[in-house]
C-alpha positions in Angstrom: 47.5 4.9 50.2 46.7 2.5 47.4 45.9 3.0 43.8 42.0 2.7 44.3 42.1 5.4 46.9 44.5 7.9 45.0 42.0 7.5 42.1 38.9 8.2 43.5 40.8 11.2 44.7 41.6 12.5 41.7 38.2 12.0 40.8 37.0 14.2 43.6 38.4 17.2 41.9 37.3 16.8 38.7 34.2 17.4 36.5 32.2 15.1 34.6 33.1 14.4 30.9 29.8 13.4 29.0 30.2 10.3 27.0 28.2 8.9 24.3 26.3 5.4 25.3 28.1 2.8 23.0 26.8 -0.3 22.2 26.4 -3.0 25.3 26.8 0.5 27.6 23.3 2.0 29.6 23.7 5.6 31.0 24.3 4.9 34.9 24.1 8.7 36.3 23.9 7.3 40.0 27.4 5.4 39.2 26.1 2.7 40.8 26.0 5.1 44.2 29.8 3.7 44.7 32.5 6.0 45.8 30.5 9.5 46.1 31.4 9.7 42.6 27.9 10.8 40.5 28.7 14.6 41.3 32.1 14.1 39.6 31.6 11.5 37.3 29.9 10.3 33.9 29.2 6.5 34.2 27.5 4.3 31.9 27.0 0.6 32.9 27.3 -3.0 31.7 27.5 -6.5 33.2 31.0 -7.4 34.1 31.1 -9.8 31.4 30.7 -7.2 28.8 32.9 -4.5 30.9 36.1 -5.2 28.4 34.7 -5.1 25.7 32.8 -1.8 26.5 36.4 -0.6 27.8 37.8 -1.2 24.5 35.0 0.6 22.9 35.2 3.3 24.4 38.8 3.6 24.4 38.3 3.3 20.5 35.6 5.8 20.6 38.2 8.4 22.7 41.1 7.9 19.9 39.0 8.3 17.2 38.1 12.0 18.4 42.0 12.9 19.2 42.5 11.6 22.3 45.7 9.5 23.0 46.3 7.1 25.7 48.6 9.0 28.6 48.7 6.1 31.3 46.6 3.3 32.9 46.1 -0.1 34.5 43.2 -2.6 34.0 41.0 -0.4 36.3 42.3 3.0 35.3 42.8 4.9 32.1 44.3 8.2 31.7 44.0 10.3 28.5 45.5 13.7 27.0 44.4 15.7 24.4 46.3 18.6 23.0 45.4 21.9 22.2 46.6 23.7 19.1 48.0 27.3 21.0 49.5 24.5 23.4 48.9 22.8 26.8 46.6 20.1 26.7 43.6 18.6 28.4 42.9 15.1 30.3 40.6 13.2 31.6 40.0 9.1 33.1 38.0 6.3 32.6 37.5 4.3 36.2 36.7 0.5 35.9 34.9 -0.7 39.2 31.8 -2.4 40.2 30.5 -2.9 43.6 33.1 -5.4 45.5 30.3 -6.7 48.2 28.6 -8.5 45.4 29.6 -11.8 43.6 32.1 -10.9 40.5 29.5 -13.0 38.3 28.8 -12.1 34.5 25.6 -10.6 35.5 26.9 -8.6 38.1 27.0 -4.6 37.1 30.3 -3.2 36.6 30.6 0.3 35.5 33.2 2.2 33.9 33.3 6.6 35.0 34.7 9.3 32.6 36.0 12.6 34.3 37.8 15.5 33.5 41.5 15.9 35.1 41.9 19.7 36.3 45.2 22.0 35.1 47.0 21.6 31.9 47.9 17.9 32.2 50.8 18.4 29.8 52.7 21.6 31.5 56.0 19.9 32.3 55.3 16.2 30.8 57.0 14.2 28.1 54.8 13.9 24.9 52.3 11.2 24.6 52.7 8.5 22.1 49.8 7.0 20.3 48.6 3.6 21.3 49.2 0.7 19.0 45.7 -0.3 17.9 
């Protein structure tokens, strides 16, 4: 099974995590209707041009309010928070856009935000902060 598959996966058991629309970013609530994921998904949207730049912003935007930076490739970011009585909480941003149009500038890409279910922490090593 490859990576795309065993994200979209994961996405189909979790919940959506409500982002705020950052600048470049517009509130895409259909994700695009790509990968049956608006039930499970937040998405905002942005031409692909502006898609790392948005990434980085809203990876920014996730540190800033305690979240640290678990895991990830260029289309997948994984995130954990801790809780103060222990365990912790996680969720991932998905990069994608629709692969049966042109990868221009223009074209939309879209980045999702869900929640990961179960204590994402229970049995893991501790994260370390990102160097940003």
């Amino acid at each position: 099974m490859n990576l795309l598959a065993l994200t979209l996966a994961a996405a189909l058991q979790a919940a959506p995590a409500p982002m705020p629309l950052l600048e470049g970013a517009q509130a895409a609530p259909d994700c695009g209707e790509l990968y049956d994921l608006k039930a499970t998904t937040f998405c905002v949207t942005a031409p692909l041009s502006g898609m790392e730049a948005a990434g980085k912003a809203y990876i920014a935007h996730l540190e800033a309010d305690g979240w640290l930076v678990a895991d990830g490739n260029d289309r997948r970011v994984v995130f954990v928070r801790r809780h103060d009585g222990g365990g912790c909480e996680a969720m991932q941003m998905l990069a994608f856009f629709d692969r049966s149009q042109p990868a221009e500038a223009t074209t939309p890409g879209y980045l999702g935000f869900s929640t990961l279910p179960g204590d994402a922490c229970q049995g893991a090593a501790e994260p370390t902060p990102s160097a940003s």
